[in-house]
N, C-alpha and C positions, 0 to 999 in steps of 0.2 A: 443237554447239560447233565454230568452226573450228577449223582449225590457225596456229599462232604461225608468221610467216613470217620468215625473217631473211635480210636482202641484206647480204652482206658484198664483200671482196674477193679472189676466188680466186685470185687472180695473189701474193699478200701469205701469209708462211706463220705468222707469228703469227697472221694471220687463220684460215688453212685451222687449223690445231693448237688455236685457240682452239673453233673451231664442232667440232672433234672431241671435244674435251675436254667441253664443255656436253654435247652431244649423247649423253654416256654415261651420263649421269642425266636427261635429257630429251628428247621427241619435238617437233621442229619441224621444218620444212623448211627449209634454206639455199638459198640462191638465190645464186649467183655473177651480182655488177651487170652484169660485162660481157656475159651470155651472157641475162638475164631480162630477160620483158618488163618494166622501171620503170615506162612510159609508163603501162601497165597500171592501174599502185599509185597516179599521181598523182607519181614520184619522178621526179628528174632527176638525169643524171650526174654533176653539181657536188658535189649532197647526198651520192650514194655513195659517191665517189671522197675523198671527207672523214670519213667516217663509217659502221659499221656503224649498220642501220636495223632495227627491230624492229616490225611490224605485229600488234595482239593483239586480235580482234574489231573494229575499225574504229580502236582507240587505236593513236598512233603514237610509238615510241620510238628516239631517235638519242643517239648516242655512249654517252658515260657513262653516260647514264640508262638508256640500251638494255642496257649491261653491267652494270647494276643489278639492272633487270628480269630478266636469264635469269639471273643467279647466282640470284635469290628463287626464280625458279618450278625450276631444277635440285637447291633445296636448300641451296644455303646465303645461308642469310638473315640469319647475323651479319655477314656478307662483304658482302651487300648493303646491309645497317641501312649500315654506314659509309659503303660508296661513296654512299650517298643523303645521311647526314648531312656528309660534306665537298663537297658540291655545287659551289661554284667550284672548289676544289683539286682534285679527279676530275674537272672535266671538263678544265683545266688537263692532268693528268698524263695525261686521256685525249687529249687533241691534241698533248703531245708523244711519248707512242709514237708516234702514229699520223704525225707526220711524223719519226720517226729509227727505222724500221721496221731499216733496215741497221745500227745502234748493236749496239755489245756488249752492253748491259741489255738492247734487245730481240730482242736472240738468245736470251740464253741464256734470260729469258722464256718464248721458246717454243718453247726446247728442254725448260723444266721441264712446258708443257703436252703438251710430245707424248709423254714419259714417261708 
């Protein structure tokens, strides 16, 4: 079985606090885009630099559904049931963190994951 690979962005600390937080209930390997081969995976830096990416046996998971995906396999799978059944709305709320990373909500966001 391989390993679950996740390219996130290590520069971004909601991101680094996020991949710490999963990582406590589950084995994957993170890969920071700026520093991994993508070219490698088929990924380019537009997709990264938008989006964390989640690779699981050859299936490929981005954004929200990527945050779907690891809250299911880290355990919690009520948290995931929603994020999957609000599907526009998540990925919606998933593209606005992901462009107001500097906001007060996504600070203190991940200030509550690095707790």
């Amino acid at each position: 079985m391989s390993k679950i690979l996740v390219f996130y962005d290590g520069q971004c600390e909601l991101c680094k606090n996020s991949i710490h937080w999963v990582g406590k209930k589950l084995d994957f390997d993170a890969l920071d885009y700026h520093v991994a081969d993508i070219d490698k995976f088929g990924l380019t830096l537009e997709q990264c630099s938008q989006e964390v990416i989640v690779i699981d046996q050859n299936q490929q998971y981005a954004g929200a559904d990527a945050a779907a995906f690891l809250l299911a396999k880290r355990g919690n799978t009520n948290l995931a049931r929603i994020v999957r059944s609000l599907g526009p709305i998540s990925r919606f709320t998933y593209r606005w963190i992901a462009g107001h990373r500097r906001s007060i909500p996504v600070k203190f966001l991940s200030y509550l994951l690095r707790r």
